[in-house]
ZAMARGU-4260 file (C-alpha; in steps of 0.2 Angstrom, whole numbers, plus 5000, padded with zeros to 4 digits):
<rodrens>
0) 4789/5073/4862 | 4780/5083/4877 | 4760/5081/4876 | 4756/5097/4886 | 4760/5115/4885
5) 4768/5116/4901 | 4778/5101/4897 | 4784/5110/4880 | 4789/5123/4889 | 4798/5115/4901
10) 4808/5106/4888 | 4811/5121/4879 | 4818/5129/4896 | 4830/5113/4898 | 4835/5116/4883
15) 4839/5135/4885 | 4849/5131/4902 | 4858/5113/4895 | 4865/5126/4881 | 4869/5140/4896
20) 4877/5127/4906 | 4888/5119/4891 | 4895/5137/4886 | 4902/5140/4906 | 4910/5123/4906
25) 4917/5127/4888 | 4925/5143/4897 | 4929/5134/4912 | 4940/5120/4904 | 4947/5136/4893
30) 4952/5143/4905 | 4962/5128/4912 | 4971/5122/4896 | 4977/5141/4896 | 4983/5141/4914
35) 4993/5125/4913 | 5001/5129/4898 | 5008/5144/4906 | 5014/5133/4920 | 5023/5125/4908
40) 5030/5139/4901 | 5036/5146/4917 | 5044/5129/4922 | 5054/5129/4906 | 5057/5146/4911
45) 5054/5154/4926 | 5055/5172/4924 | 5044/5188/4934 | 5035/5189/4919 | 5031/5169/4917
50) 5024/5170/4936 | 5013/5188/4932 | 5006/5178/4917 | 5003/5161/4928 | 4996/5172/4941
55) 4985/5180/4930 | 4978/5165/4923 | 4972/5158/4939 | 4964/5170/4945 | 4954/5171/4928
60) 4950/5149/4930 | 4948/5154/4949 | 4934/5167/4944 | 4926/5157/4931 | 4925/5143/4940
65) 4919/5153/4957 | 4903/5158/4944 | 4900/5142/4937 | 4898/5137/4955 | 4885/5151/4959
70) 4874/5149/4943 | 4872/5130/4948 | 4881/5125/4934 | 4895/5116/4945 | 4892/5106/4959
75) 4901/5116/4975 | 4911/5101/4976 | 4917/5100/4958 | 4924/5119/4957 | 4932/5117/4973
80) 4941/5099/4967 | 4944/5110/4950 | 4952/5124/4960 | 4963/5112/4972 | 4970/5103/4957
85) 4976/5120/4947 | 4986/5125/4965 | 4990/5108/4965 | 5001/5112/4948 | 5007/5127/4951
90) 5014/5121/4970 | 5030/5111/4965 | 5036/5126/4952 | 5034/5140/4968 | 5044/5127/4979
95) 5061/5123/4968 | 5061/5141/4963 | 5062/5145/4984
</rodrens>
């Protein structure tokens, strides 16, 4: 338990921003489920309307992930390895459907 009032304070600020941070990385890995299961929905079946949705869907993660990053919740590093890995899935559905 904190012995001073500035450490109280402190603890209750850590608190406040650990809470913050766990909510953007909820939305983050949200995001990412909901984007891969529409990749998986527009391999099954790849439609105009499959690759709008898919589209849509990463630019939401991209976006979410973009913030993360700027609030310092994400390492620069980690959103840009998060980002390379939802383009990553999507890559090999553009190419056989080319």
């Amino acid at each position: 338990m904190a012995n001073t009032k500035s450490a109280l304070k402190r603890a209750q600020i850590a608190e406040r921003n650990r809470l913050r941070n766990k909510a953007y990385k909820s939305a983050v890995k949200t995001l990412m489920k909901k984007y891969l299961a529409s990749v998986e929905v527009h391999t099954a079946n790849p439609t105009p309307e499959s690759k709008q949705e898919v589209e849509a869907r990463l630019s939401e993660a991209y976006s979410k992930i973009d913030k993360a990053v700027k609030r310092g919740v994400l390492h620069p590093n980690n959103g840009a390895r998060k980002k390379s890995r939802l383009a990553s899935k999507l890559k090999p559905v553009t190419q056989t459907a080319q």
